[in-house]
C-alpha positions as CSV (number, residue, x, y, z in Angstrom):
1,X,-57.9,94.3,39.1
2,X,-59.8,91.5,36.3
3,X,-61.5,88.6,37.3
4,X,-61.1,86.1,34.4
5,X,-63.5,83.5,34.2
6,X,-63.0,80.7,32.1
7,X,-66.3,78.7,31.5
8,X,-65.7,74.8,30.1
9,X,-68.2,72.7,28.9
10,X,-66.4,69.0,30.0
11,X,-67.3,65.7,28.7
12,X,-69.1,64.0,31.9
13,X,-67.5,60.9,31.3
14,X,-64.7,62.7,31.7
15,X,-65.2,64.5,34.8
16,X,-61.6,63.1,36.4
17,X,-59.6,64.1,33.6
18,X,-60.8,67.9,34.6
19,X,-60.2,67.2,38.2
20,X,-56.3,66.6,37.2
21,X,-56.5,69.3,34.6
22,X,-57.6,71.8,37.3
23,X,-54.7,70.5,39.9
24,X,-52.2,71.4,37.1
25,X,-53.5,74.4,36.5
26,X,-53.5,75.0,40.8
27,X,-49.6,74.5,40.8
28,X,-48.6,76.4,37.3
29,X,-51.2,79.9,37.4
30,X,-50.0,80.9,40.6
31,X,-46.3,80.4,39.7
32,X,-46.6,82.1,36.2
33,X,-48.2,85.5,37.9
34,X,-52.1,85.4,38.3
35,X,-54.1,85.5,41.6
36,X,-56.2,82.1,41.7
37,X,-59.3,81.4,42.7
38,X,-59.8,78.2,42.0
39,X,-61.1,75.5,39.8
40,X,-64.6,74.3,39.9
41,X,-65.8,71.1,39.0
42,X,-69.6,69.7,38.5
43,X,-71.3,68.4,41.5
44,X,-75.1,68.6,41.4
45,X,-77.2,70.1,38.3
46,X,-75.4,70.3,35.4
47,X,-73.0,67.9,34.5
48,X,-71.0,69.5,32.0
49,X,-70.2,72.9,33.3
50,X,-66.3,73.7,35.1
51,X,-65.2,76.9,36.2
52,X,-61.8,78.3,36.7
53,X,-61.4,81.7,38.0
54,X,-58.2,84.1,38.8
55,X,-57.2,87.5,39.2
56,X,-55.2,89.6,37.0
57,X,-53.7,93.1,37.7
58,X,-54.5,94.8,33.6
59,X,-55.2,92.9,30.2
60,X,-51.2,93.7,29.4
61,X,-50.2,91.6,32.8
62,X,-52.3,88.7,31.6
63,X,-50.6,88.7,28.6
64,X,-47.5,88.5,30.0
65,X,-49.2,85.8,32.2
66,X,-50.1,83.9,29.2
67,X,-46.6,83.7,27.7
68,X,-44.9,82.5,31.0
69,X,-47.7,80.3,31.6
70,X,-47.4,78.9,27.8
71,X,-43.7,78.4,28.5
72,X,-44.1,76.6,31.5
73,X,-43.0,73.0,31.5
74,X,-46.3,71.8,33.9
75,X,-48.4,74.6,31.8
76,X,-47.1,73.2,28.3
77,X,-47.8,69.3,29.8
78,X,-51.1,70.8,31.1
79,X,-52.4,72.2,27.7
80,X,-50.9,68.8,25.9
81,X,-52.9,66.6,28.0
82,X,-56.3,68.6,27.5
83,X,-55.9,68.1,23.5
84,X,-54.9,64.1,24.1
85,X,-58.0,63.2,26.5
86,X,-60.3,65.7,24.8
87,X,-62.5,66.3,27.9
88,X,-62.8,69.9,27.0
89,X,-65.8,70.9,24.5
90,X,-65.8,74.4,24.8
91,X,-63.7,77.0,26.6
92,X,-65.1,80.6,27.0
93,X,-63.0,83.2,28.9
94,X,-64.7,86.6,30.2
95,X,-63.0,89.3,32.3
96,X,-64.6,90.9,34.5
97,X,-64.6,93.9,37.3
98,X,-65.4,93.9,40.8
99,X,-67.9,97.1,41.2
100,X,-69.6,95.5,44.4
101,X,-66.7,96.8,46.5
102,X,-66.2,97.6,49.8
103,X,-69.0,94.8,51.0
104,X,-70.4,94.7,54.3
105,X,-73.9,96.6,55.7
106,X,-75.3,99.9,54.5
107,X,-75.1,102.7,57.3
């Protein structure tokens, strides 16, 4: 299992434009095959940092991901809007592994 994070840098003046953004994004990712997380906006400290976070099975299922999600009438809207309001500034996407796992109390 991947973890992909995608780190935005919003426009703070446009801070409701990500809010709709991310609810798009909460109705077409899990339909198109990833695992959400969720979508994080800013709320104190910085003002210009989002999050969005989901699970993947392999690098070859999110690419499969990424071609239902790009052929997904909300997705394709979703993606449309971003360009038009231009409240992202900079979109970086890391994928990471859980090595923490199992959790809980050493014996």
């Amino acid at each position: 299992m991947l973890t992909c994070v995608i780190r935005y840098h919003i426009d703070p003046t446009k801070k409701d434009q990500f809010v709709q953004y991310a609810r798009n994004w909460g109705q077409a990712i899990p339909r198109c095959g990833a695992d959400l997380i969720g979508y994080f906006a800013p709320h104190e400290g910085s003002s210009t940092l989002a999050y969005g976070i989901y699970n993947v099975t392999n690098l070859a299922e999110y690419e499969a991901y990424r071609t239902r999600l790009a052929a997904d009438p909300l997705g394709r809207e979703n993606y449309d809007f971003a360009m038009r309001e231009r409240f992202l500034l900079r979109e970086d996407r890391t994928f990471l592994k859980l090595v923490s796992a199992p959790h809980g109390r050493m014996a």
